[in-house]
N, C-alpha and C positions, 0 to 999 in steps of 0.2 A: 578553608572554603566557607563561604558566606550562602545559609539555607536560603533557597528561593522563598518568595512571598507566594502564598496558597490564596486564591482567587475561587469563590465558589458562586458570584454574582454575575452577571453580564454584566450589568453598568457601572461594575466597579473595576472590572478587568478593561472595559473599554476607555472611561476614566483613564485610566491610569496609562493606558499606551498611546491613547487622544494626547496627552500631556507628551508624553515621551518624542516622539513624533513631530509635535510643536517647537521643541527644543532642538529639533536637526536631527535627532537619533533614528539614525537604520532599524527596524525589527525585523526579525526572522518569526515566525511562527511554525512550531514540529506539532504538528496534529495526532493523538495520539489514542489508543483504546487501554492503554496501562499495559502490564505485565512488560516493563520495561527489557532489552536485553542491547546487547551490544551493536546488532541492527540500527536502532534503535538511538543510541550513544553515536553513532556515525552520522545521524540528521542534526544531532545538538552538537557536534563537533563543527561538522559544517555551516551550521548556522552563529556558532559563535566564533568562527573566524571571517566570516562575513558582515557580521553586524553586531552594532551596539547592543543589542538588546534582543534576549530570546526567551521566547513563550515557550511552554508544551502544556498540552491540555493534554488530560487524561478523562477520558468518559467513555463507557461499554456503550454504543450508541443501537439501541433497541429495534430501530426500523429498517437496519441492515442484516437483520438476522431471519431465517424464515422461521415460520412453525416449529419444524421437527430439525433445528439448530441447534449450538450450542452454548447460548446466550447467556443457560443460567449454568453451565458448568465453565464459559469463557473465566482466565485468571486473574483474580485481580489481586494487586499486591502493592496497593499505597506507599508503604513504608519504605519498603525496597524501591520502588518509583522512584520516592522523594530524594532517597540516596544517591541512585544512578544519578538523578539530575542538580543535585549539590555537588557530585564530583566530577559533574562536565562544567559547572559552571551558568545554571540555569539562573535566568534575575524572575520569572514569572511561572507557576503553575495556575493553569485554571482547570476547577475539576468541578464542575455545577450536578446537582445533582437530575435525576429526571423531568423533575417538575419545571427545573429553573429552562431546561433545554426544550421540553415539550409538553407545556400547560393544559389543562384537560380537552379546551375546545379548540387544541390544535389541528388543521387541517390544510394546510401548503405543502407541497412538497415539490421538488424538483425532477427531471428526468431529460436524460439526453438521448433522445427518441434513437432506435437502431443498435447506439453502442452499447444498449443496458442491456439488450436480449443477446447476444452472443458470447461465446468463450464461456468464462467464468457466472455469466447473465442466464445463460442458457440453463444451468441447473442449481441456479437460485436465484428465483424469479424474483422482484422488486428490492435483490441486495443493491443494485447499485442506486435505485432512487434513496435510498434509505442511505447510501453516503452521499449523494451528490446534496444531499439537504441537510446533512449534519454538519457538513462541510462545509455550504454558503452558510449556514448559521454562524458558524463560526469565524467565517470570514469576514461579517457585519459585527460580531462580537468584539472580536479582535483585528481591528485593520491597518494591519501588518505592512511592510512594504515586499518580504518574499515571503514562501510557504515551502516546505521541503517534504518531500516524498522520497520513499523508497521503492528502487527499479524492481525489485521482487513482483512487489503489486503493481506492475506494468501496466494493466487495461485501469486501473483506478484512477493510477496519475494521470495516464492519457485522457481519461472519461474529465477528469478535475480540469486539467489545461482544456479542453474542449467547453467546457461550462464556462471555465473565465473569459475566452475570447469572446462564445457566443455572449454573453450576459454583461459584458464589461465591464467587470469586476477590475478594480485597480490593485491587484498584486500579480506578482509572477510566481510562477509555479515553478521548481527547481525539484527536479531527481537526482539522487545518489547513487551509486554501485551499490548493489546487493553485497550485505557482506554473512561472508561462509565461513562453516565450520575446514577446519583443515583436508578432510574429507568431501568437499564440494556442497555437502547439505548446506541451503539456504538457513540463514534464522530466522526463526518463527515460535511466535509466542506459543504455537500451537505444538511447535515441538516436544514441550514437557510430556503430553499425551502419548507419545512412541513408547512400544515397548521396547527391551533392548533389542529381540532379534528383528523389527522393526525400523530399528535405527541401521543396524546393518544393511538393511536393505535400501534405505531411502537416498542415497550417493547416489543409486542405479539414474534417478531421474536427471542429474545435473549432467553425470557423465551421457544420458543417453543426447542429450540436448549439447555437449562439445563434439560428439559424432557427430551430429547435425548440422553444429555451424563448420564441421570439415568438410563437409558433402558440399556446401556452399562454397567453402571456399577454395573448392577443388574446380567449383565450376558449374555446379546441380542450381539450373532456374529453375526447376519443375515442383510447385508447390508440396504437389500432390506424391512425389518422390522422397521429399522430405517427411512429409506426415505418415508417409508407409513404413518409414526408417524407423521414427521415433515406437511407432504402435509397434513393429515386430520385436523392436529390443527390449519395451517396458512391457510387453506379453509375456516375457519368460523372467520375467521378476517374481520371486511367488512369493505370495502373496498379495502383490500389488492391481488393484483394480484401477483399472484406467477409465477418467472422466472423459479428457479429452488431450488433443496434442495437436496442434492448429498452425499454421504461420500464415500470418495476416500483415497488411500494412500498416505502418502507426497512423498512417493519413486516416483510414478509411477502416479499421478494425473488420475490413474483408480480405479475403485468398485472393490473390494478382494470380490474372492467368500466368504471369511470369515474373520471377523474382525480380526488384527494380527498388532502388532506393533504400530507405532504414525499414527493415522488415523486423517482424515481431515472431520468436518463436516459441511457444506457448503450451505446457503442458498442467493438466492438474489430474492428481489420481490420489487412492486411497491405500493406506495402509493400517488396515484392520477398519476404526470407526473416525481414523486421523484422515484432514481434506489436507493435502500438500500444493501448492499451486510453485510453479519456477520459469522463469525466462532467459532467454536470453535476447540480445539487440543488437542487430548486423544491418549494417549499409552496404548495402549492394551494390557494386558500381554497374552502369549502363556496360 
């Protein structure tokens, strides 16, 4: 395996995909915050069987984080990064550091008014402007011809596809399958933080959410039957504090009086000082 090229510049990581590009070459771009895992290795997989040429940026991005976050204990793990994406087969890492990304009399920022206060928005107020602007940064950084997202963070990637149409941005936004531990646990960077009997418990979330899409697809339109399901089964998880457990449309990231079409079903809760967030995505036939 041939090590990627490490890009710490914008104008040299654009340079260089500017060229690429010119030459007829597909890029994929995997957006990334480091602390690599096999999640993770499934967006550079996909992207390298898609295209000539694939990006990952790595950068802890600051303005998506609140106050009382965990910004300065988030993992960062370069070397092992660097690994994972030598052994998928990465041509480009860009990993700029704060200054290069947000210069001192930086003040633009993005927001996709409605979708950023709800779900995941609701109890962390200005997370999502603080990606939706690390993310067009990087999209004028690096202009890519796709971008790959993982379904885990489901209101993200929708919030992102919703930025590009509105904004006309020329990439397409492409989701993957959440990929899980044998036990149903999503991956997440955040998982190193579980303790173990912690980890035992946090399956409860994924299987509480295949109950869920059985009630659906048993025949359960009633939004509000389904989010009663989810709360009563993740209530008796102990330890597990529930943020929230929601099923919304991807159109419109609100509750349909009646299930109908690709619906979003949506849980995030706490175990111990660990924030877990999991989906799952069901199209409803009429």
């Amino acid at each position: 395996m041939i090590a990627p090229r490490v890009f710490q510049k914008i104008d040299e990581i654009r340079r260089e995909v500017v060229a690429g590009r010119q030459r007829g070459l597909r890029v994929g771009l995997v957006p990334t915050m480091g602390a690599l895992h096999a999640g993770h290795a499934s967006l550079i997989q996909t992207a390298r069987a898609e295209c000539d040429v694939v990006v990952v940026t790595i950068f802890v991005n600051p303005t998506q984080f609140g106050p009382n976050e965990d910004f300065d204990r988030y993992p960062r793990t370069f070397a092992e990064d660097l690994a994972l994406c030598e052994s998928n087969g990465v041509d480009y890492v860009f990993a700029p550091d704060r200054a290069e990304m947000y210069p001192p009399d930086f003040r633009t920022y993005v927001t996709v008014e409605g979708w950023d206060s709800v779900l995941c928005g609701a109890s962390r107020p200005g997370h999502f402007r603080g990606v939706c602007t690390v993310v067009l940064k990087l999209f004028h950084a690096i202009p890519a011809d796709v971008a790959y997202f993982g379904r885990k963070d489901a209101q993200q990637w929708l919030i992102i596809r919703r930025m590009v149409r509105d904004l006309n941005v020329p990439i397409e936004v492409r989701s993957v399958e959440t990929v899980r531990e044998p036990n149903g646990l999503a991956l997440s960077s955040r998982n190193r933080f579980l303790s173990e009997s912690e980890r035992r418990q946090a399956p409860a979330i994924y299987s509480a959410l295949q109950e869920a899409k059985r009630a659906v697809e048993g025949g359960e339109r009633r939004p509000e039957i389904i989010e009663k399901l989810l709360r009563d089964r993740l209530s008796a998880v102990p330890g597990l504090r529930l943020d929230y457990a929601e099923v919304v449309s991807t159109e419109t990231l609100r509750r349909p009086v009646k299930l109908g079409g690709e619906t979003l079903i949506a849980v995030a809760a706490f175990l111990g000082s660990t924030r877990l967030i999991d989906n799952i995505i069901i199209d409803v036939s009429p």
